[in-house]
N, C-alpha and C positions, 0 to 999 in steps of 0.2 A: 504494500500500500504506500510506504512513503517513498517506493522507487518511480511509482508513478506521479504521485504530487513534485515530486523532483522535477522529472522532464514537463510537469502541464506548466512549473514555475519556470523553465528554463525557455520554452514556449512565450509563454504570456511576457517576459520581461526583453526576448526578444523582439517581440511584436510594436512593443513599445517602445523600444531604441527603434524600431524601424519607422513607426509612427512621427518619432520627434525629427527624425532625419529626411525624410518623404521634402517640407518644405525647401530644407536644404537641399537637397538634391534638384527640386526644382528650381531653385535660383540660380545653381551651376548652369543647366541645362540653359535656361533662357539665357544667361549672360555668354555661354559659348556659342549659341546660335546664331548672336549680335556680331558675337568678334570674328567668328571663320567667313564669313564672306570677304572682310576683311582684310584676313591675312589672304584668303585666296585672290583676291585684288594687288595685293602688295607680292604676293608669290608671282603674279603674270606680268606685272611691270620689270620684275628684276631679274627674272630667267638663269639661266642655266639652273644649275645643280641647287643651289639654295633655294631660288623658285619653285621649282621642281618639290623639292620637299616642304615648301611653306603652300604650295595647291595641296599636296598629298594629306596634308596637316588639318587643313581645311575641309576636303573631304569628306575627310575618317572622321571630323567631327560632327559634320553635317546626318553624316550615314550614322553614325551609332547613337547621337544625343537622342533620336526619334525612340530607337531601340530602349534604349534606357529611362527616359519618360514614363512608356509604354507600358515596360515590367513593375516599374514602380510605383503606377497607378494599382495595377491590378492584386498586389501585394495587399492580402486582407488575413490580418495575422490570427485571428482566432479562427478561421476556416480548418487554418493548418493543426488547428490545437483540438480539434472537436474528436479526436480520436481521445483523449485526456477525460476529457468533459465525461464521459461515460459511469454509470455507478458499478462497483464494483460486485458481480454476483456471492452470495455466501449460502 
């Protein structure tokens, strides 16, 4: 019995760092969405090899900030706990 109140606590306290972090996370995302056009602008003015890696940079941020939004939105931490949640047969 107290190996599973262990994990529904270890659940539920994750859930909640995850909750308090959700805003943050999305102020990362917004504010990197603003800057990689950006640098993708500043990458095609200066070319070669540094441009090259300042579009690439750009990118990969454009491509994964969406990604990572996404997961984070859907992220609903007591879902994951409902197996805890259960009473215990005797």
């Amino acid at each position: 019995m107290a190996f599973g109140s262990f994990f529904k606590n270890i659940v539920k306290k994750a859930g909640q760092f995850v909750n308090k972090i959700k805003p943050i996370i999305g102020t990362a995302v917004r504010i990197a969405n603003q800057i990689a056009p950006a640098i993708g602008t500043i990458g095609n003015s200066i070319g070669g090899n540094i441009g090259t890696g300042l579009r690439t940079i750009a990118d990969g941020t454009q491509k994964y900030t969406g990604k990572i939004m996404d997961n984070t939105n859907k992220w609903v931490p007591n879902e994951h706990a409902k197996g805890f949640n259960m009473p215990l047969l005797k």
